[in-house]
GUMI-925966 format. One line per field, with one value per residue (C-alpha): residue number from 1; residue in one letter; z, y, x negated. Coordinates in nm, 3 decimals. Each point is the difference from the previous one (the first is absolute). Layout:
REM GUMI-925966
pos: [NUM | ...]
code: [A | ...]
pz: [Z | ...]
py: [Y | ...]
px: [X | ...]
***
This chain:
REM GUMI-925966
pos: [1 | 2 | 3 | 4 | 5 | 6 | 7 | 8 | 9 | 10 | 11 | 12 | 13 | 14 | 15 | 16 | 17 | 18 | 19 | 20 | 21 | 22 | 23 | 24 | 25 | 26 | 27 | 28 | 29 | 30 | 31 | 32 | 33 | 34 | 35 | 36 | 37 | 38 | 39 | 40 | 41 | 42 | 43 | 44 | 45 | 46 | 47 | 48 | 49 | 50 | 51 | 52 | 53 | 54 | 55 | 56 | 57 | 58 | 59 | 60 | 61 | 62 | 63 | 64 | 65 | 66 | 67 | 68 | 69 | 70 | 71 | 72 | 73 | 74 | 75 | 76 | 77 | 78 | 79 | 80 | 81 | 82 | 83 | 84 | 85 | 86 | 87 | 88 | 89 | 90 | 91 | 92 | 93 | 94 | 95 | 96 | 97 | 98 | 99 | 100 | 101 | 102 | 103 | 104 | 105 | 106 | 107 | 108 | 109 | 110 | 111 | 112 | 113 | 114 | 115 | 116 | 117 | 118 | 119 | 120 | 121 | 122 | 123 | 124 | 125 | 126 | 127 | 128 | 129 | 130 | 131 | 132 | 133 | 134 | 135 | 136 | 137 | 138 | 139 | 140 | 141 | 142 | 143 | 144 | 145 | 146 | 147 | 148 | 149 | 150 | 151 | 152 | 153 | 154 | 155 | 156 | 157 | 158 | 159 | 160 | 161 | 162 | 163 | 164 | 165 | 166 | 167 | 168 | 169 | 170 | 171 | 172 | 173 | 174 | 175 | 176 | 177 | 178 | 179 | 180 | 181 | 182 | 183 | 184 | 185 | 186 | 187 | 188 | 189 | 190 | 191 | 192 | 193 | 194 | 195 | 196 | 197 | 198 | 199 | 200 | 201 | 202 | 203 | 204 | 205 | 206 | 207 | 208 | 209 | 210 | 211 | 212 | 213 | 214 | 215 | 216 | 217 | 218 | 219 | 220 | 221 | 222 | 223 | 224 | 225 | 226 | 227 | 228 | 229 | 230]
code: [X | X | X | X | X | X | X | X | X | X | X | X | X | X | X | X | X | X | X | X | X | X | X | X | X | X | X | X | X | X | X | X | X | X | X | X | X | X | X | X | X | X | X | X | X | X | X | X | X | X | X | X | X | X | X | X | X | X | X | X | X | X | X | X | X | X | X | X | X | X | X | X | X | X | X | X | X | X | X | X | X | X | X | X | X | X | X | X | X | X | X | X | X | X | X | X | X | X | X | X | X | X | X | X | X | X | X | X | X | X | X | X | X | X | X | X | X | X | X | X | X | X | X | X | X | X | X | X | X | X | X | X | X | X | X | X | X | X | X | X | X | X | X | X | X | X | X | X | X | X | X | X | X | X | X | X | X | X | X | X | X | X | X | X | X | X | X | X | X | X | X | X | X | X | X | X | X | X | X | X | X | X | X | X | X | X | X | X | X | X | X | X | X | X | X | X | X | X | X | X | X | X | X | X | X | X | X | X | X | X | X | X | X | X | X | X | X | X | X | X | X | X | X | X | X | X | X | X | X | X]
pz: [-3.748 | 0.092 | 0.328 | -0.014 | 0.223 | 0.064 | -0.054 | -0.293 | -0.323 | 0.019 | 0.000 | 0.258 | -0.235 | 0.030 | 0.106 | 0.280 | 0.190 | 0.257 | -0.038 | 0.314 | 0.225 | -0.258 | 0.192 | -0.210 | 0.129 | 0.228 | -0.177 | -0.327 | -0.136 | -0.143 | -0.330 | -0.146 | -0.309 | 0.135 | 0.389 | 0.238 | 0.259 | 0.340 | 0.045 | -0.292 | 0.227 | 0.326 | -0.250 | -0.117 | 0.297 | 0.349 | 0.361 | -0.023 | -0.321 | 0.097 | -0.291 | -0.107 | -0.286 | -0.176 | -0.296 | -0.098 | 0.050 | 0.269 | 0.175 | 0.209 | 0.256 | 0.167 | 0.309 | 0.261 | 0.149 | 0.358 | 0.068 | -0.138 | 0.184 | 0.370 | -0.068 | -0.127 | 0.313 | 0.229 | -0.139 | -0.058 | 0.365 | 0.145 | -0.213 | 0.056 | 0.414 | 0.010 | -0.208 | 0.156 | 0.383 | -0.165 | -0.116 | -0.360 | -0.281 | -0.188 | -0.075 | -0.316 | -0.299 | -0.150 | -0.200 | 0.011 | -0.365 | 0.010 | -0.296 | -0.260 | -0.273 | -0.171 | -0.167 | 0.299 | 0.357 | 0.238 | 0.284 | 0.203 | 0.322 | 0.259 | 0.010 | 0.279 | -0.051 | 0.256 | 0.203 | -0.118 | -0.388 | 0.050 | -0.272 | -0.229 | 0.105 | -0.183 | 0.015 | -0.344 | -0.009 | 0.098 | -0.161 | 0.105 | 0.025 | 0.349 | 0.237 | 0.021 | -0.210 | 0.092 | -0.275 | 0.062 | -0.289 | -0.051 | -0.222 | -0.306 | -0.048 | -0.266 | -0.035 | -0.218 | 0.191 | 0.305 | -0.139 | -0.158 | 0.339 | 0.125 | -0.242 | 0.005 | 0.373 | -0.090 | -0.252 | 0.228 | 0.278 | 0.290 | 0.235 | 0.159 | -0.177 | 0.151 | -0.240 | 0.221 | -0.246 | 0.137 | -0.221 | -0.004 | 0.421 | -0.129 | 0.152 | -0.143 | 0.142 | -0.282 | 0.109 | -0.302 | -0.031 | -0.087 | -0.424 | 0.037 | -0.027 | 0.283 | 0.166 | 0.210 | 0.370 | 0.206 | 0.321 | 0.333 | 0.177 | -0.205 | -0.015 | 0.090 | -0.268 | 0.138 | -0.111 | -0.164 | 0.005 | 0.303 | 0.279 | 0.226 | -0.209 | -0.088 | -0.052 | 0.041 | -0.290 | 0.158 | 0.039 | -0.342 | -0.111 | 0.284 | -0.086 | -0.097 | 0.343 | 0.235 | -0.063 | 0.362 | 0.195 | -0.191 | 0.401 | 0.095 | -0.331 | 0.091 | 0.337 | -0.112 | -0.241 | 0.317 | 0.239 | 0.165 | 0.167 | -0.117]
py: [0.997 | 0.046 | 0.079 | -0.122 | -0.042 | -0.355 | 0.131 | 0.239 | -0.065 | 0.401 | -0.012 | 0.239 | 0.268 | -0.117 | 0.380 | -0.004 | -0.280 | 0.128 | -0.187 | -0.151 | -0.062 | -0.130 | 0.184 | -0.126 | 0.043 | -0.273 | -0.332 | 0.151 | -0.308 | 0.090 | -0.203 | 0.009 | -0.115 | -0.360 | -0.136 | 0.175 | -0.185 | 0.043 | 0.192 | 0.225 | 0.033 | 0.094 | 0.300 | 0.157 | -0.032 | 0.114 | -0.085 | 0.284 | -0.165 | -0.197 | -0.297 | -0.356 | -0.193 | -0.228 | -0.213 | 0.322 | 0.272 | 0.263 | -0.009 | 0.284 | -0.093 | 0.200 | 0.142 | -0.206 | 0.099 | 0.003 | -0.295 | -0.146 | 0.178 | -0.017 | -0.408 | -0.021 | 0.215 | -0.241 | -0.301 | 0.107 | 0.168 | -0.384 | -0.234 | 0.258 | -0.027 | -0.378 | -0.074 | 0.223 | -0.103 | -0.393 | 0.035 | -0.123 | 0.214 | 0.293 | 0.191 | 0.281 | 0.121 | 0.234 | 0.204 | -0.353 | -0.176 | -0.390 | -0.080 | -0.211 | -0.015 | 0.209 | 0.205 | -0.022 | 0.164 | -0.023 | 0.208 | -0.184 | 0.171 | -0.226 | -0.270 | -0.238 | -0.171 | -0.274 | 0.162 | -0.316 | 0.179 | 0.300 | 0.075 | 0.003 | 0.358 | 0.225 | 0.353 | 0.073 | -0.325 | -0.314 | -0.263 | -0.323 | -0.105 | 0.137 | -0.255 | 0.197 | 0.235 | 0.208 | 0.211 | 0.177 | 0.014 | 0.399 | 0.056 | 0.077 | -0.286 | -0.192 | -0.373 | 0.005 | 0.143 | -0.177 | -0.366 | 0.149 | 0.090 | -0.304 | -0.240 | 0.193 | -0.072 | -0.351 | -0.036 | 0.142 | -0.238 | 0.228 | -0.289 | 0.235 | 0.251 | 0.177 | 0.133 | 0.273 | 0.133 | 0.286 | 0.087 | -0.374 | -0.085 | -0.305 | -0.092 | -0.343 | -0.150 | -0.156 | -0.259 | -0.069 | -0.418 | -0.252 | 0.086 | 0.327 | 0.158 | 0.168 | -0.169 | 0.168 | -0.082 | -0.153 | 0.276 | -0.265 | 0.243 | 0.165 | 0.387 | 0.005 | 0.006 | -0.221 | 0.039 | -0.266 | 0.079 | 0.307 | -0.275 | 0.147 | 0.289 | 0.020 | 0.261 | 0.006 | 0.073 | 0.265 | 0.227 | 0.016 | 0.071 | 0.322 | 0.360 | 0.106 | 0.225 | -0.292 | -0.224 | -0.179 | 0.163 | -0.155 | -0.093 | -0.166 | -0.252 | -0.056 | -0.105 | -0.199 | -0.171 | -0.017 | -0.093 | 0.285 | 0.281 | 0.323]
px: [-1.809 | 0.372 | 0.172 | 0.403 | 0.264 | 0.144 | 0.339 | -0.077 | -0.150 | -0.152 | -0.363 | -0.150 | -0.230 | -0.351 | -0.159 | 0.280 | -0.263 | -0.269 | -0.335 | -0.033 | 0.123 | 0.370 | 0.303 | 0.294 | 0.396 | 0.116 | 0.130 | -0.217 | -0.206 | -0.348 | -0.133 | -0.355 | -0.047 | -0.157 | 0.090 | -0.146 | -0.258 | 0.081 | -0.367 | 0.117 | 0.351 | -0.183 | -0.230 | 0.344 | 0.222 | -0.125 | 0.150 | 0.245 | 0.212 | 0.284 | -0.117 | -0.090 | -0.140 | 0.201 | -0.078 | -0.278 | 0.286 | -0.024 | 0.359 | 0.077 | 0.291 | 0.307 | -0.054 | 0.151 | 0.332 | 0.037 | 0.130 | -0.254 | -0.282 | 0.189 | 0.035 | -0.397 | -0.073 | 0.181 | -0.134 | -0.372 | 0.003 | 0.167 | -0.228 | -0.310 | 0.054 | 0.049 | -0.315 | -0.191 | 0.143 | -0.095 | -0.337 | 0.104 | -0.096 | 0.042 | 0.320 | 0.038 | 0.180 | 0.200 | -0.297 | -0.264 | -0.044 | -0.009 | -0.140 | 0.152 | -0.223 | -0.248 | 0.308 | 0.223 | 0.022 | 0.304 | 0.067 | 0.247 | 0.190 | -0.162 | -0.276 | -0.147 | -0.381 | -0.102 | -0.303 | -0.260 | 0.137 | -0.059 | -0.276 | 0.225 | 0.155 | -0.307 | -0.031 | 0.186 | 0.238 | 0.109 | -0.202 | 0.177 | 0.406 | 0.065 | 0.158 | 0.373 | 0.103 | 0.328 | 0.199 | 0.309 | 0.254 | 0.146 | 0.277 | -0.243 | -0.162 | 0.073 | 0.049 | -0.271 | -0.276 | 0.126 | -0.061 | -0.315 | -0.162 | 0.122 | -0.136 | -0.325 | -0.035 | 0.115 | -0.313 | -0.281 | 0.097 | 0.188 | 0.091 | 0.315 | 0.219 | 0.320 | 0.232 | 0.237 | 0.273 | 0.139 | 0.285 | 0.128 | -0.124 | -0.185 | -0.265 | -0.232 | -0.293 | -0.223 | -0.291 | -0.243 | 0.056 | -0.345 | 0.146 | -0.095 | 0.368 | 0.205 | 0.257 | 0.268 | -0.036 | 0.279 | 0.052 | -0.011 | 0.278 | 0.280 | -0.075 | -0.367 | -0.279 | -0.339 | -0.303 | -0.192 | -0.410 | 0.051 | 0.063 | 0.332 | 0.034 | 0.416 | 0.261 | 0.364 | 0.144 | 0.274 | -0.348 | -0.017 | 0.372 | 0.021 | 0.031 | -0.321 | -0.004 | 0.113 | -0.298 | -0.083 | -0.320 | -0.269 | -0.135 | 0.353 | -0.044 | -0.330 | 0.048 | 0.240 | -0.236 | -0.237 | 0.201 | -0.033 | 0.256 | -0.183]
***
């Protein structure tokens, strides 16, 4: 077995690994000598690792910058309230695995399952495409991993995907079409993103571009959603 960095070519020593559970350096990328399963995956790394499976390989990501985790705490907050206010499903992410395959295991930031779905969502992972799944692009992704996830979630059958690039302030809706493949989704109003499978759910896309301190009261956007002066 061999431990590498995706931007380094120098192999991590092999008596430098604990046993288990695998604690490896962020953005390290772990290799066995065959692909690992995604039950071998959940034996080596524990709920504590900052991971996913891809294509066999253990791939440990960056911690996320704060940006990042003020915009994901806005938007799983907002989409959490309005679900729940609705009676319509289920709303996680961040640390939950949606399976892929038996060798692969995303975690994406935030997810949305239809209530009459919702035994899919399992006690170790997600074992169906949820109905939305949410990502927010940081600075250190790469184009490559970020069509990667995407397709992936195109191939299990996610019917919704928002892609919110934060370094560009690009925001696409993608609806999964009858071929199987995403296609992006034409906003009704300029500036405000709708939802396709969460029924009223939108967000103005000037939330999304604000300081990452200046995000609107999470109850103000909802009541806006609703309807409702809060």
């Amino acid at each position: 077995m061999c431990t590498r960095s995706p931007n380094s070519t120098n192999n991590i020593p092999q008596e430098a690994l604990p046993a288990v559970p695998l604690r490896l350096p962020s953005s390290a990328v772990y290799v066995a000598d065959r692909p690992l399963t995604l039950e071998q995956f959940y034996e080596l790394v524990d709920e504590d690792s900052n991971a996913e499976l891809v294509d066999g390989v253990i791939v440990m990501t960056t911690p996320a910058s704060t940006p990042h985790e003020m915009l994901f705490g806005f938007l799983y907050k907002l989409l959490g309230l309005y679900v729940e206010e609705r009676g319509l499903g289920i709303v996680g992410g961040s640390r939950s695995v949606v399976r892929i395959s038996g060798y692969s295991g995303r975690e994406p930031d935030i997810f949305f399952v239809r209530g009459d779905r919702r035994h899919i969502i399992q006690a170790q992972e997600i074992t169906g495409p949820p109905d939305l799944i949410i990502e927010i692009i940081s600075p250190g992704d790469t184009q490559r991993e970020i069509i990667s996830r995407q397709t992936q979630y195109e191939q299990i059958g996610v019917q919704e995907y928002w892609r919110i690039d934060q370094p560009r302030r690009r925001a696409t809706i993608y609806q999964l079409v009858s071929i199987g493949r995403f296609k992006p989704v034409q906003p009704k109003e300029a500036g405000i993103l709708h939802s396709v499978v969460v029924e009223g759910f939108f967000v103005r896309e000037e939330w999304l571009w604000r300081e990452w301190d200046k995000f609107p009261p999470v109850l103000t956007a909802l009541g806006e959603l609703l309807g409702q002066v809060w």
